[in-house]
mmCIF file of the N, C-alpha and C atoms, coordinates in Angstrom:
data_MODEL
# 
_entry.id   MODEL 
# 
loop_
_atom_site.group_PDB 
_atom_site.id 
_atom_site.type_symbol 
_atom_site.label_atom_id 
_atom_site.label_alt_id 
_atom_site.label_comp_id 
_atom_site.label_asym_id 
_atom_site.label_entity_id 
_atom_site.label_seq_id 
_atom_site.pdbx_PDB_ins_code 
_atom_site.Cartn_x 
_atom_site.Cartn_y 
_atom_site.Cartn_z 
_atom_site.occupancy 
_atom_site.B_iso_or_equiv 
_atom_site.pdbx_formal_charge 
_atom_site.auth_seq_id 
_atom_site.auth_comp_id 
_atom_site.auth_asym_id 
_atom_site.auth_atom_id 
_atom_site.pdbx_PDB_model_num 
ATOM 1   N N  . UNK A 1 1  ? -21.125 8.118   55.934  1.00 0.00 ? 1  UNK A N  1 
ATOM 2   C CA . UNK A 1 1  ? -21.041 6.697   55.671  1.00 0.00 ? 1  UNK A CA 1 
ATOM 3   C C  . UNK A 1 1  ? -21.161 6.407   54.178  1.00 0.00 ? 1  UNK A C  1 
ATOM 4   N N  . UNK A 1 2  ? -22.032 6.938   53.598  1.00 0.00 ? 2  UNK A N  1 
ATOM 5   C CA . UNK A 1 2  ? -22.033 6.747   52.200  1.00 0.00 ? 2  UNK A CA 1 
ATOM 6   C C  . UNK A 1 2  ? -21.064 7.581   51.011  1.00 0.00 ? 2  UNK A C  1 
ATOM 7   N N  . UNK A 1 3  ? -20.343 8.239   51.601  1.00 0.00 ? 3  UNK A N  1 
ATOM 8   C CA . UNK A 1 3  ? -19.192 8.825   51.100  1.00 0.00 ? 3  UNK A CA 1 
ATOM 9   C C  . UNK A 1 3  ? -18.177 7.764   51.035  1.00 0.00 ? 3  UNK A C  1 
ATOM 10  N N  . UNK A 1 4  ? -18.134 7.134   52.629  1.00 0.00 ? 4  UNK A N  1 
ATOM 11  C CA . UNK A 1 4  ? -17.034 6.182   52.737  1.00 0.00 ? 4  UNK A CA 1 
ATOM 12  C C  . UNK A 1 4  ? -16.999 5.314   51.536  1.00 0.00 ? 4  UNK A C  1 
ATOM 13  N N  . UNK A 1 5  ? -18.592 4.937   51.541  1.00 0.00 ? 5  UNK A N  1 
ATOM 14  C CA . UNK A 1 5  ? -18.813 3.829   50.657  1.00 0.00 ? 5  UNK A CA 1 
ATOM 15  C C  . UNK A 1 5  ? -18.192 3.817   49.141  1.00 0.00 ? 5  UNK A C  1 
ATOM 16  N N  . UNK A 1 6  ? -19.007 5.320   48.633  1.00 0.00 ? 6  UNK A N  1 
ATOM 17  C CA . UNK A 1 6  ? -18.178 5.600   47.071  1.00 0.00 ? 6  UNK A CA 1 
ATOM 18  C C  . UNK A 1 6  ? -17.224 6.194   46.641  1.00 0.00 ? 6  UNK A C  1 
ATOM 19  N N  . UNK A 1 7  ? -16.461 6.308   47.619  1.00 0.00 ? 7  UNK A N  1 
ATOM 20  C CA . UNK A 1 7  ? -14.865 6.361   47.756  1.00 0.00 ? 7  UNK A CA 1 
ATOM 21  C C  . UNK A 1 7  ? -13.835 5.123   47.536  1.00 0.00 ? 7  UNK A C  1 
ATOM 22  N N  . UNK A 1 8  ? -14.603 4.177   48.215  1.00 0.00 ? 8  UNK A N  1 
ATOM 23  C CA . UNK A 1 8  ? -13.941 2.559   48.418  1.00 0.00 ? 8  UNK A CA 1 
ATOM 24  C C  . UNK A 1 8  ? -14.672 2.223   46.879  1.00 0.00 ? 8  UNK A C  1 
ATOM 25  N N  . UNK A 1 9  ? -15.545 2.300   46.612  1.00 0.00 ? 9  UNK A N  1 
ATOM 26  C CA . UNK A 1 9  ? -16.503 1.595   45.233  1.00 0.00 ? 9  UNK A CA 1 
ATOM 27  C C  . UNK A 1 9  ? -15.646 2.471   44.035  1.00 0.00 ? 9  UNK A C  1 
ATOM 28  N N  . UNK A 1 10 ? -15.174 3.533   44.456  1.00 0.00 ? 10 UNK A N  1 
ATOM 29  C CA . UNK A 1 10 ? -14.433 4.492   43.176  1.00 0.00 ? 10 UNK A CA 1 
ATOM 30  C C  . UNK A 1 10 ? -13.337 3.864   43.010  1.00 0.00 ? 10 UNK A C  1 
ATOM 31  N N  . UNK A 1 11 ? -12.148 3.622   44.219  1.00 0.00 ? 11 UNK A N  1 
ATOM 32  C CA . UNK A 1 11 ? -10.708 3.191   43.952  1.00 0.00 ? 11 UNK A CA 1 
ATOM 33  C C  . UNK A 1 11 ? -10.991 1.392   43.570  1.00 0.00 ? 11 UNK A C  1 
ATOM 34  N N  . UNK A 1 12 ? -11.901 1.302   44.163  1.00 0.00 ? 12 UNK A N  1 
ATOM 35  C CA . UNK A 1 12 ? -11.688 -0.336  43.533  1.00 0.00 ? 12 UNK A CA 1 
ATOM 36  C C  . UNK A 1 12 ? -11.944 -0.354  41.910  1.00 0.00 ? 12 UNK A C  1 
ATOM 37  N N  . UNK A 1 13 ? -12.839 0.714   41.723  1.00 0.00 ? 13 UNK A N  1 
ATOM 38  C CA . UNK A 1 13 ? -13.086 0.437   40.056  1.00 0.00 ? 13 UNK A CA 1 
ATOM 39  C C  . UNK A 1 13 ? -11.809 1.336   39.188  1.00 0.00 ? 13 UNK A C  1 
ATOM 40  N N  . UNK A 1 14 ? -11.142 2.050   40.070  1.00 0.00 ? 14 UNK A N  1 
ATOM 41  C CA . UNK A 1 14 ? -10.094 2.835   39.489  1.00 0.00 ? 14 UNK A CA 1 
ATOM 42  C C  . UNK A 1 14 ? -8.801  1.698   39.779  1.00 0.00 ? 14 UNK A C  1 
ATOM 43  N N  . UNK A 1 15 ? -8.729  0.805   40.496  1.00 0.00 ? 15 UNK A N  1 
ATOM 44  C CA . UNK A 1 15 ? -7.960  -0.331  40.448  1.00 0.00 ? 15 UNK A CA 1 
ATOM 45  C C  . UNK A 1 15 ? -7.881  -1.914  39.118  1.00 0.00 ? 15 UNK A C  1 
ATOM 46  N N  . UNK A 1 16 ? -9.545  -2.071  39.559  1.00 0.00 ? 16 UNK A N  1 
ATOM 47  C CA . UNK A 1 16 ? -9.634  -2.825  38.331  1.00 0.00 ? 16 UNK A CA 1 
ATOM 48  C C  . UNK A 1 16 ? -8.961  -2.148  37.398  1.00 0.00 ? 16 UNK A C  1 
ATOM 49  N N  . UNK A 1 17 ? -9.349  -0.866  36.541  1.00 0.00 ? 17 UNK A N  1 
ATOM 50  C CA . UNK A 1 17 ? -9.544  -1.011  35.344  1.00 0.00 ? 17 UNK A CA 1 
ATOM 51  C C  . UNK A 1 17 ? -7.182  -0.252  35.537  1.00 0.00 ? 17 UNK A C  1 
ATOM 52  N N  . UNK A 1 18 ? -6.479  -0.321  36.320  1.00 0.00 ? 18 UNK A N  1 
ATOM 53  C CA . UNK A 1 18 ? -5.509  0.141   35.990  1.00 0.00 ? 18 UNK A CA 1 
ATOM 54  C C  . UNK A 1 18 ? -4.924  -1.738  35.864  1.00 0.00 ? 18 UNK A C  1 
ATOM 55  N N  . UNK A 1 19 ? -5.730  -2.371  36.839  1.00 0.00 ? 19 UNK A N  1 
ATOM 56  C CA . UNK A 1 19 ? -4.908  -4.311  36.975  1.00 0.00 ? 19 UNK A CA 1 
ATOM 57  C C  . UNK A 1 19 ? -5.061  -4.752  35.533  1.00 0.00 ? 19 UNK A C  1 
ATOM 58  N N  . UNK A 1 20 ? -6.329  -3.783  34.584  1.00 0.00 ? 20 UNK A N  1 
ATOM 59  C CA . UNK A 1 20 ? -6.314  -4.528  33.645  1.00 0.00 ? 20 UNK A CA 1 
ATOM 60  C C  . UNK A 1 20 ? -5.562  -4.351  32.734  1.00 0.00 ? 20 UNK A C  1 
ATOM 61  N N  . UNK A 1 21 ? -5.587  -2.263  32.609  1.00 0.00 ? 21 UNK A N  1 
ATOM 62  C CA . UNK A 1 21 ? -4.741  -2.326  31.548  1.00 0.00 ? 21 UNK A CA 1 
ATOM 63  C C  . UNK A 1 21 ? -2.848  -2.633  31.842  1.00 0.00 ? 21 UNK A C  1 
ATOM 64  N N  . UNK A 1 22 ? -2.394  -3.314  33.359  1.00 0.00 ? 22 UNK A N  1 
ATOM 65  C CA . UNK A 1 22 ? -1.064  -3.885  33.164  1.00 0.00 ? 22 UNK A CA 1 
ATOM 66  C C  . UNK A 1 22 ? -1.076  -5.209  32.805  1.00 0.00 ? 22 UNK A C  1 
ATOM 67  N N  . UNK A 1 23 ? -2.144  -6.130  33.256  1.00 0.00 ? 23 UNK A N  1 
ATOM 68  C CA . UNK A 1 23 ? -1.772  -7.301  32.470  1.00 0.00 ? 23 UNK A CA 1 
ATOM 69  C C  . UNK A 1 23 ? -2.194  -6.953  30.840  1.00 0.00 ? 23 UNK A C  1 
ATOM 70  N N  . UNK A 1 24 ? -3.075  -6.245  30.411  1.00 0.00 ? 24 UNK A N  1 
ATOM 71  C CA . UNK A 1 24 ? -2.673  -5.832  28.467  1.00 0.00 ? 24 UNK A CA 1 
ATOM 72  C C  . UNK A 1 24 ? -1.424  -5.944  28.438  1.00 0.00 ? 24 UNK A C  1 
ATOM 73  N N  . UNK A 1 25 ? -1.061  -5.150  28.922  1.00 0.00 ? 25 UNK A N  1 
ATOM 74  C CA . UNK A 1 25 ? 0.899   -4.504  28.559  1.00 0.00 ? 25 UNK A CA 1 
ATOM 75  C C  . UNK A 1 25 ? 1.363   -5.859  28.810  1.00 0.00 ? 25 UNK A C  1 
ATOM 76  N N  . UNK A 1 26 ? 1.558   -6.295  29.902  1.00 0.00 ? 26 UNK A N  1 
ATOM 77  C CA . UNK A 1 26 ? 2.312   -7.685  30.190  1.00 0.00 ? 26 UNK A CA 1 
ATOM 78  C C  . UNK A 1 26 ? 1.884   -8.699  28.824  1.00 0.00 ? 26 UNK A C  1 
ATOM 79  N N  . UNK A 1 27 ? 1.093   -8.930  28.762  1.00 0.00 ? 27 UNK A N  1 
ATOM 80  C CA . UNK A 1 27 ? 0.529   -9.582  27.617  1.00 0.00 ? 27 UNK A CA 1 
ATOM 81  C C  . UNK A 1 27 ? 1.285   -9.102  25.917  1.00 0.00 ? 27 UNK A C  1 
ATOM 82  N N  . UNK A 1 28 ? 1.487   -7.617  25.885  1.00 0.00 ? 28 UNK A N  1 
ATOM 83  C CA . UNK A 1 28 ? 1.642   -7.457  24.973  1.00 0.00 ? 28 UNK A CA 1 
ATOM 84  C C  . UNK A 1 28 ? 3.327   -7.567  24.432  1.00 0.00 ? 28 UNK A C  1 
ATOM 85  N N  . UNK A 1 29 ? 4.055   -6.973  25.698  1.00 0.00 ? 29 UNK A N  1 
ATOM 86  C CA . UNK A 1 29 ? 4.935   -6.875  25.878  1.00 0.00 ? 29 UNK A CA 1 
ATOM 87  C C  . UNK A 1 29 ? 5.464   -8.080  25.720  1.00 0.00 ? 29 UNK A C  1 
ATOM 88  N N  . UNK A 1 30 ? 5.249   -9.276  26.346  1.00 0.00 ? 30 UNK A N  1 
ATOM 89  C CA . UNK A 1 30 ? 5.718   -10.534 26.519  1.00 0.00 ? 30 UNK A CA 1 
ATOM 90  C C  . UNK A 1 30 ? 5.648   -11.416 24.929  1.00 0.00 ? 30 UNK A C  1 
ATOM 91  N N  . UNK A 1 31 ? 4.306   -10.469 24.368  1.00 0.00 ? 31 UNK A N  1 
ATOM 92  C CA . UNK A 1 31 ? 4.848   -11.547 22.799  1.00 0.00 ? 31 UNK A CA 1 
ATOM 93  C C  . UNK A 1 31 ? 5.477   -10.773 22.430  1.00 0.00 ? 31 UNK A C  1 
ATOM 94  N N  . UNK A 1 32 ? 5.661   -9.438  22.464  1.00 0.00 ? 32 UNK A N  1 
ATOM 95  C CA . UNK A 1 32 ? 6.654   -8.937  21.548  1.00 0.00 ? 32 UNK A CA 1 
ATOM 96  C C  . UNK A 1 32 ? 7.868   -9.293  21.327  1.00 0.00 ? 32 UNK A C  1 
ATOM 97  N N  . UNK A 1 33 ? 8.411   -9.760  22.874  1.00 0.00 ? 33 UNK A N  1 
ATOM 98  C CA . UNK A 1 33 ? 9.602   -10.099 22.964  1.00 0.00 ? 33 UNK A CA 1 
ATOM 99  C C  . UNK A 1 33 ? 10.277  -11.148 22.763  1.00 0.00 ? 33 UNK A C  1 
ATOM 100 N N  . UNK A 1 34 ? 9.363   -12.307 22.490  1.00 0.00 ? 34 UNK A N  1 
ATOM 101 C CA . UNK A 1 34 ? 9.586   -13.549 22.129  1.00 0.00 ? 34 UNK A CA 1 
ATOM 102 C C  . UNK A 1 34 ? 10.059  -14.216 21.252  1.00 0.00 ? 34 UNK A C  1 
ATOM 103 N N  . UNK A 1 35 ? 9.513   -13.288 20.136  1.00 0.00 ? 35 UNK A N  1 
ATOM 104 C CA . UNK A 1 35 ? 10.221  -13.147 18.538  1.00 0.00 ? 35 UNK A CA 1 
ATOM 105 C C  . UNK A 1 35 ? 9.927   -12.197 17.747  1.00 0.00 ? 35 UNK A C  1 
ATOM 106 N N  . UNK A 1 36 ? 10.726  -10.811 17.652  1.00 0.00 ? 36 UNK A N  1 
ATOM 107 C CA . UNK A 1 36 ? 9.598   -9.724  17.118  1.00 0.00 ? 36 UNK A CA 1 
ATOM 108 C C  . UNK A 1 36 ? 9.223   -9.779  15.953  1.00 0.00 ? 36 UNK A C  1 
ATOM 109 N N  . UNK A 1 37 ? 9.849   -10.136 15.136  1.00 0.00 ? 37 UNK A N  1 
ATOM 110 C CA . UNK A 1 37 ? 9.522   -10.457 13.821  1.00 0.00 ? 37 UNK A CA 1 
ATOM 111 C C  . UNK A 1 37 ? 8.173   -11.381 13.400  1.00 0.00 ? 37 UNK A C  1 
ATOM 112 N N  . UNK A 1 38 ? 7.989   -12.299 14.321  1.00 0.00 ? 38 UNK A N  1 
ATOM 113 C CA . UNK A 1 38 ? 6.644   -13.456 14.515  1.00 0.00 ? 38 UNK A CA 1 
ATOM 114 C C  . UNK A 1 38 ? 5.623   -12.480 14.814  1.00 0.00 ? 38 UNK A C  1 
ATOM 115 N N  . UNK A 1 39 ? 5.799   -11.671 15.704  1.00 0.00 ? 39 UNK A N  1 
ATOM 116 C CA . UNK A 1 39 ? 4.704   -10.941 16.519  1.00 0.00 ? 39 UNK A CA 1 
ATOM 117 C C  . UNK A 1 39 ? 4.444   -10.322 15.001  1.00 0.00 ? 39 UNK A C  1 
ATOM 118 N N  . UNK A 1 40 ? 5.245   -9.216  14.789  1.00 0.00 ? 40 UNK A N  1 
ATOM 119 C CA . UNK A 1 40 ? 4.797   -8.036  13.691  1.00 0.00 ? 40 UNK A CA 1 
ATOM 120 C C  . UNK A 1 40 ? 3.796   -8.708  12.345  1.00 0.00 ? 40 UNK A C  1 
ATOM 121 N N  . UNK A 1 41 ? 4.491   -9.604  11.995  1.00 0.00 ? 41 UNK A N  1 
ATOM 122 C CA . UNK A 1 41 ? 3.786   -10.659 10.521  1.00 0.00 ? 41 UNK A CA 1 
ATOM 123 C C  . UNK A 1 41 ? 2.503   -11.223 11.413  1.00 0.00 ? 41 UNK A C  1 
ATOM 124 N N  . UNK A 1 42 ? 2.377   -11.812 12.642  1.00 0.00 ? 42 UNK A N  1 
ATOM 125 C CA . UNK A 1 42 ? 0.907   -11.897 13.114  1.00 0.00 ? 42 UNK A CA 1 
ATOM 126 C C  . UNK A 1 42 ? 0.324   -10.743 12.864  1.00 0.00 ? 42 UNK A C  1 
ATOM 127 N N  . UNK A 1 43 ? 0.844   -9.751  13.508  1.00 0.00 ? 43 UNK A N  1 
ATOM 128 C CA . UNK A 1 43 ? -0.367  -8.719  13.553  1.00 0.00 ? 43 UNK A CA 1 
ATOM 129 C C  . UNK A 1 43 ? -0.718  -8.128  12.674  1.00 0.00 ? 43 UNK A C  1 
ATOM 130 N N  . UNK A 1 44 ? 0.284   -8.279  11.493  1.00 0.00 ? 44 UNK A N  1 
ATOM 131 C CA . UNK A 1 44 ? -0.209  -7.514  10.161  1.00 0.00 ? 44 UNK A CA 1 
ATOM 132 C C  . UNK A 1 44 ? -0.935  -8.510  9.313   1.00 0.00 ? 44 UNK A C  1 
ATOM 133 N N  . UNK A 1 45 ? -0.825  -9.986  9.623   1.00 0.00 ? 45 UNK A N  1 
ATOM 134 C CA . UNK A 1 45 ? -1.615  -10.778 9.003   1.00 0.00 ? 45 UNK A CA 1 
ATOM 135 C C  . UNK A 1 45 ? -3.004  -10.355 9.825   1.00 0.00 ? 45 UNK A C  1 
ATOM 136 N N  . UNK A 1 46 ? -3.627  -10.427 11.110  1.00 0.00 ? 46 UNK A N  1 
ATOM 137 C CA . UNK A 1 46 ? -4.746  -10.185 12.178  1.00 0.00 ? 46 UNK A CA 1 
ATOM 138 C C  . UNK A 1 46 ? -5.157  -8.847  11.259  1.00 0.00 ? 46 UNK A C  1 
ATOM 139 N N  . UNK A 1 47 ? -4.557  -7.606  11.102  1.00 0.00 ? 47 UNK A N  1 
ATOM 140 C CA . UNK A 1 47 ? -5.292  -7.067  10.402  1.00 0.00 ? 47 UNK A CA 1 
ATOM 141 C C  . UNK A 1 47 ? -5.464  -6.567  9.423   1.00 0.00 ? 47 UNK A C  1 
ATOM 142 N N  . UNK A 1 48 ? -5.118  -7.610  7.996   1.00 0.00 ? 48 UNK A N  1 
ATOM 143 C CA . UNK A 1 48 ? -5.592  -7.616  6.875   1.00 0.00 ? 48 UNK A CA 1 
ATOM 144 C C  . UNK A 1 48 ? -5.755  -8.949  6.404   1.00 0.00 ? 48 UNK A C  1 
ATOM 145 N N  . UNK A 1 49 ? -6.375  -9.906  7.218   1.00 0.00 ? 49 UNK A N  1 
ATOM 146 C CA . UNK A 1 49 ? -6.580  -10.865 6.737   1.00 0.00 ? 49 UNK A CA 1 
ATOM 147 C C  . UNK A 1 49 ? -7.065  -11.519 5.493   1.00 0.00 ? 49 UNK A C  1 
ATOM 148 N N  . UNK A 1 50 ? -7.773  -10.746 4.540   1.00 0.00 ? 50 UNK A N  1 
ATOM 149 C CA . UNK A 1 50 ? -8.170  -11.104 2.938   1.00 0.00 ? 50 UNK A CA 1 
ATOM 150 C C  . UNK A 1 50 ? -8.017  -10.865 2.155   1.00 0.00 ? 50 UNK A C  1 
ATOM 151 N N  . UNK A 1 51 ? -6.390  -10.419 2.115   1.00 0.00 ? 51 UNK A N  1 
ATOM 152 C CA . UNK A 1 51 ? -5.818  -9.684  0.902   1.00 0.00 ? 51 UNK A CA 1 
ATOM 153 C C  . UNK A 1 51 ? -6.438  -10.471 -0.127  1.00 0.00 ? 51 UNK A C  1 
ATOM 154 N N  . UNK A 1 52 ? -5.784  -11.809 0.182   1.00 0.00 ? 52 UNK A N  1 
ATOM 155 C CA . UNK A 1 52 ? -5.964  -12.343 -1.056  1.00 0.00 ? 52 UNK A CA 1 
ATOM 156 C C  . UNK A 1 52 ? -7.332  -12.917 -2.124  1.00 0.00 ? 52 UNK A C  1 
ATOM 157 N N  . UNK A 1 53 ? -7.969  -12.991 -0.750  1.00 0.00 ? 53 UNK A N  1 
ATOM 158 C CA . UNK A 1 53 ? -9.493  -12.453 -1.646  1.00 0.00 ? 53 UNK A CA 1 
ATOM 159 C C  . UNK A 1 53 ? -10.053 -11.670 -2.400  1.00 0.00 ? 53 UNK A C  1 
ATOM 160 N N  . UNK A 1 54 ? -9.147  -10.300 -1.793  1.00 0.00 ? 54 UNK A N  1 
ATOM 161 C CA . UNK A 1 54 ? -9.565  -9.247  -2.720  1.00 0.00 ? 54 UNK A CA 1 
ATOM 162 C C  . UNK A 1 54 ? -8.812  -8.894  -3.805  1.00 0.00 ? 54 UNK A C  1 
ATOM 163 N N  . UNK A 1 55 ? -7.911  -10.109 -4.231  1.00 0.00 ? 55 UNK A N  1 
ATOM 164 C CA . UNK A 1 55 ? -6.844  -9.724  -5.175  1.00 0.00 ? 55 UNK A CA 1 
ATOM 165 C C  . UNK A 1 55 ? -7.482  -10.788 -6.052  1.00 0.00 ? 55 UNK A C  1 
ATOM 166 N N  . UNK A 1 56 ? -8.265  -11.619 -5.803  1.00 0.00 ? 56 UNK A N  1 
ATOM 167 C CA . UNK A 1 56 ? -8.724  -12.339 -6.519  1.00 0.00 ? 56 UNK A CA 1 
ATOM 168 C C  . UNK A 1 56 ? -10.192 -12.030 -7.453  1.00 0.00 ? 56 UNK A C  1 
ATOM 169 N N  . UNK A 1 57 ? -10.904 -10.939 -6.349  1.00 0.00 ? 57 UNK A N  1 
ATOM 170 C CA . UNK A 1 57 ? -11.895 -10.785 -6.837  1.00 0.00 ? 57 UNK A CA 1 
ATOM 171 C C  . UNK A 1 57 ? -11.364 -9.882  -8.181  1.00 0.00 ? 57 UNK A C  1 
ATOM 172 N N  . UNK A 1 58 ? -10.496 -8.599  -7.510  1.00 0.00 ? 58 UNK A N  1 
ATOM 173 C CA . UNK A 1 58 ? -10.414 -7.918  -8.721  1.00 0.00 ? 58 UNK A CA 1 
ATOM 174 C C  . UNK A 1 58 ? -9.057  -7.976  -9.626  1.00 0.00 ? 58 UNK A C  1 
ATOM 175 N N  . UNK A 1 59 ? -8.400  -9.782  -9.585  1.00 0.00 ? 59 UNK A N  1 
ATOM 176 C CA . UNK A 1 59 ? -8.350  -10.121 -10.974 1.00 0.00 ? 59 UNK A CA 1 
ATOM 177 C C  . UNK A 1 59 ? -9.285  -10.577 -12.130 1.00 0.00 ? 59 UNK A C  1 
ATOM 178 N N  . UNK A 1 60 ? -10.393 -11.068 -11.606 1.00 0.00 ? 60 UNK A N  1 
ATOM 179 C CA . UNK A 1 60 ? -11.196 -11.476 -12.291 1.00 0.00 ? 60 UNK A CA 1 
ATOM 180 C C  . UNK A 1 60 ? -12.141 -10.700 -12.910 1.00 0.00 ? 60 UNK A C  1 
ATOM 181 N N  . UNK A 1 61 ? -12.298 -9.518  -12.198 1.00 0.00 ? 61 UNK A N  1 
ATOM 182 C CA . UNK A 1 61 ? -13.084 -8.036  -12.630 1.00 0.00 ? 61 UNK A CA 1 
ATOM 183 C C  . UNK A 1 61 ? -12.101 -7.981  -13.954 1.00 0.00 ? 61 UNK A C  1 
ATOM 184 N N  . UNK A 1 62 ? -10.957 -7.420  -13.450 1.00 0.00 ? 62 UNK A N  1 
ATOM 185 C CA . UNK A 1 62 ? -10.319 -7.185  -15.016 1.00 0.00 ? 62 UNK A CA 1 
ATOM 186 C C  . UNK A 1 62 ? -9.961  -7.945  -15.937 1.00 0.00 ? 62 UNK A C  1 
ATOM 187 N N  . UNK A 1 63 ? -10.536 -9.128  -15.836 1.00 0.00 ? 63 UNK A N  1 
ATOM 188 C CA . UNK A 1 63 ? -10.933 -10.027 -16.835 1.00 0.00 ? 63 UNK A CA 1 
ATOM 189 C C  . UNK A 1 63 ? -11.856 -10.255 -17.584 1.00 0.00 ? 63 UNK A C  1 
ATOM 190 N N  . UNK A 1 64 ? -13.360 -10.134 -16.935 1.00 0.00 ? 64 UNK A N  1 
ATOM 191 C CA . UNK A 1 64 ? -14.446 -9.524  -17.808 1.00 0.00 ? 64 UNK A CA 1 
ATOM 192 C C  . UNK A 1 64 ? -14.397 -8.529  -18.361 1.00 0.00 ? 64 UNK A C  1 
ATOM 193 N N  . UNK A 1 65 ? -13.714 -7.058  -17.820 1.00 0.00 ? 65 UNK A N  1 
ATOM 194 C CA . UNK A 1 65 ? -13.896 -6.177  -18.193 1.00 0.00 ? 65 UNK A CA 1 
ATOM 195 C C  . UNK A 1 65 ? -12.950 -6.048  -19.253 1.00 0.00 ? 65 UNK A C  1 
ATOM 196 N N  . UNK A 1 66 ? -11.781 -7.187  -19.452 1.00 0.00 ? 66 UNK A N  1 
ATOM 197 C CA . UNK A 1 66 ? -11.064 -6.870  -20.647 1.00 0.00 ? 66 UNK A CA 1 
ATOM 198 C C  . UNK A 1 66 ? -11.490 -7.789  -21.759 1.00 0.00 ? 66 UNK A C  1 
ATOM 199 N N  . UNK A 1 67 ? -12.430 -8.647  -21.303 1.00 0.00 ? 67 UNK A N  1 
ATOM 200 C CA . UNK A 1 67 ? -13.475 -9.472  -22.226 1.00 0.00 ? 67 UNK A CA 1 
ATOM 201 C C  . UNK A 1 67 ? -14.162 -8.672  -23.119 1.00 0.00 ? 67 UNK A C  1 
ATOM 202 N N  . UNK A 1 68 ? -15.044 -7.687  -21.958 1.00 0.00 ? 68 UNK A N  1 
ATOM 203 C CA . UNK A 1 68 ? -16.235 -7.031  -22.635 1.00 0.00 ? 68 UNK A CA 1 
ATOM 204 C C  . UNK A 1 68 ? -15.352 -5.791  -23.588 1.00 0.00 ? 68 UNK A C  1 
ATOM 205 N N  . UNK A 1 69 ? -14.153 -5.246  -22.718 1.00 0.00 ? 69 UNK A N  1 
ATOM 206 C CA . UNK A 1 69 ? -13.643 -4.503  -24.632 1.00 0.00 ? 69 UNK A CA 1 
ATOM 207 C C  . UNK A 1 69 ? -13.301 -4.865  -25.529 1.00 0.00 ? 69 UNK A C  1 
ATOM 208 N N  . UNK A 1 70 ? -12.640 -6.320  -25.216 1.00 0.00 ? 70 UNK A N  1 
ATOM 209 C CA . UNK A 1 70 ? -11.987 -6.961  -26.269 1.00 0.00 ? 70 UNK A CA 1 
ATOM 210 C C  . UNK A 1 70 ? -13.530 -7.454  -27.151 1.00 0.00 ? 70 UNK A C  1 
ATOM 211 N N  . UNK A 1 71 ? -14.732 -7.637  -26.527 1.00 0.00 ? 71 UNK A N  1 
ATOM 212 C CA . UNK A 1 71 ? -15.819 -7.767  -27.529 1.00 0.00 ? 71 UNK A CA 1 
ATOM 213 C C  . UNK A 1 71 ? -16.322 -6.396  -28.587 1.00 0.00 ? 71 UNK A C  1 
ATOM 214 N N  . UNK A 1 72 ? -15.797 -5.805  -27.839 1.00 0.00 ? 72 UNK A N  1 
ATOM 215 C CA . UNK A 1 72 ? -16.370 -3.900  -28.485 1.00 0.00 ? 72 UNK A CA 1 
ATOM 216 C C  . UNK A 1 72 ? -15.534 -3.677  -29.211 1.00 0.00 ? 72 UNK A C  1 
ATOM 217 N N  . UNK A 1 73 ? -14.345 -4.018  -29.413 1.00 0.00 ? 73 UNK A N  1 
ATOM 218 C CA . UNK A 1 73 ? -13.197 -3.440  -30.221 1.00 0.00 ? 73 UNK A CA 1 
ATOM 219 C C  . UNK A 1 73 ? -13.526 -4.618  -31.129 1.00 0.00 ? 73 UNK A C  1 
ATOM 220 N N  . UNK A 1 74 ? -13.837 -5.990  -31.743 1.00 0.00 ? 74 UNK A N  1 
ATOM 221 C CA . UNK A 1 74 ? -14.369 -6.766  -32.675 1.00 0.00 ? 74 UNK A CA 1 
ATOM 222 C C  . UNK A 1 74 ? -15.707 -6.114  -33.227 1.00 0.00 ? 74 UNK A C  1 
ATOM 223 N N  . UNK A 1 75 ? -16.339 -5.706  -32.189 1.00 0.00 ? 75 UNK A N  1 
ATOM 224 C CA . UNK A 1 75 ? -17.731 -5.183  -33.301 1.00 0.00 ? 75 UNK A CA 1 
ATOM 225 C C  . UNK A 1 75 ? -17.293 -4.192  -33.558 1.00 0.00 ? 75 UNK A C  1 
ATOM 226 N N  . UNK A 1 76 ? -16.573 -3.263  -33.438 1.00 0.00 ? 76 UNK A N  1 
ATOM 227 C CA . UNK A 1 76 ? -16.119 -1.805  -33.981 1.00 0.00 ? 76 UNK A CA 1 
ATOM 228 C C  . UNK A 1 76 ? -15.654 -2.057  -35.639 1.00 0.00 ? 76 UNK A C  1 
ATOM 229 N N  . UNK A 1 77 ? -14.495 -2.841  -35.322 1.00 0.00 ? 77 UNK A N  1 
ATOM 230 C CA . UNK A 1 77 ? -13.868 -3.518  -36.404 1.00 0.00 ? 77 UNK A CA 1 
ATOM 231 C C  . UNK A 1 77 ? -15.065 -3.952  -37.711 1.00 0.00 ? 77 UNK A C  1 
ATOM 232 N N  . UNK A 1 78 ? -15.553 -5.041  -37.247 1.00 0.00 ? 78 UNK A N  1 
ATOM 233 C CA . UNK A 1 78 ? -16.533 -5.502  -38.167 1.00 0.00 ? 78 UNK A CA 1 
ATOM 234 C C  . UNK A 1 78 ? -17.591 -4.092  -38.607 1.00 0.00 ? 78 UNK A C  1 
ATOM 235 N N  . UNK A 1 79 ? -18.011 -3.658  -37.949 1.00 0.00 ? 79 UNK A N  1 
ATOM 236 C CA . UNK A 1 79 ? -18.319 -1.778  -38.722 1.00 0.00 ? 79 UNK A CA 1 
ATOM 237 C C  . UNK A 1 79 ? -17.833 -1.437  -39.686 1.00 0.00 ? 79 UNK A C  1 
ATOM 238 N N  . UNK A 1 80 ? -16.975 -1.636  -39.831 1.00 0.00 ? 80 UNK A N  1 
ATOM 239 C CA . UNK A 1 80 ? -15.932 -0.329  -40.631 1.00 0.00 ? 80 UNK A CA 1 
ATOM 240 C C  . UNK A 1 80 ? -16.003 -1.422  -42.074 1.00 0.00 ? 80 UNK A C  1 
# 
């Protein structure tokens, strides 16, 4: 009897998890096809969403940092 039991408790959980991964696919499949070009630019926007943050941070890095030589190359100067 308890064989019966986790036999039936096995295929149902070997069911769920196959119902789930076809509606994924259906899901995935279905935007793909909708407009592929929309889909692809979503998903490459989804995962790199802060380019531009980080293009911002390190313009501004190389802005101090061309500050602080452009200050070192004036005191060098004034040395000599």
């Amino acid at each position: 009897m308890e064989t019966n039991r986790a036999i039936i408790g096995a295929l149902i959980f070997i069911l769920l998890i196959v119902g789930a991964n076809f509606v994924m696919y259906a899901i995935a499949r279905g935007a793909s096809r909708s407009n592929p070009k929309n889909f692809l630019e979503t998903l490459g926007k989804s995962l790199n969403p802060s380019t531009q943050k980080k293009d911002d941070s390190m313009d501004e890095l190389r802005r101090r940092v061309q500050e602080v030589d452009g200050g070192k190359k004036k005191n060098s100067e004034d040395s000599e």
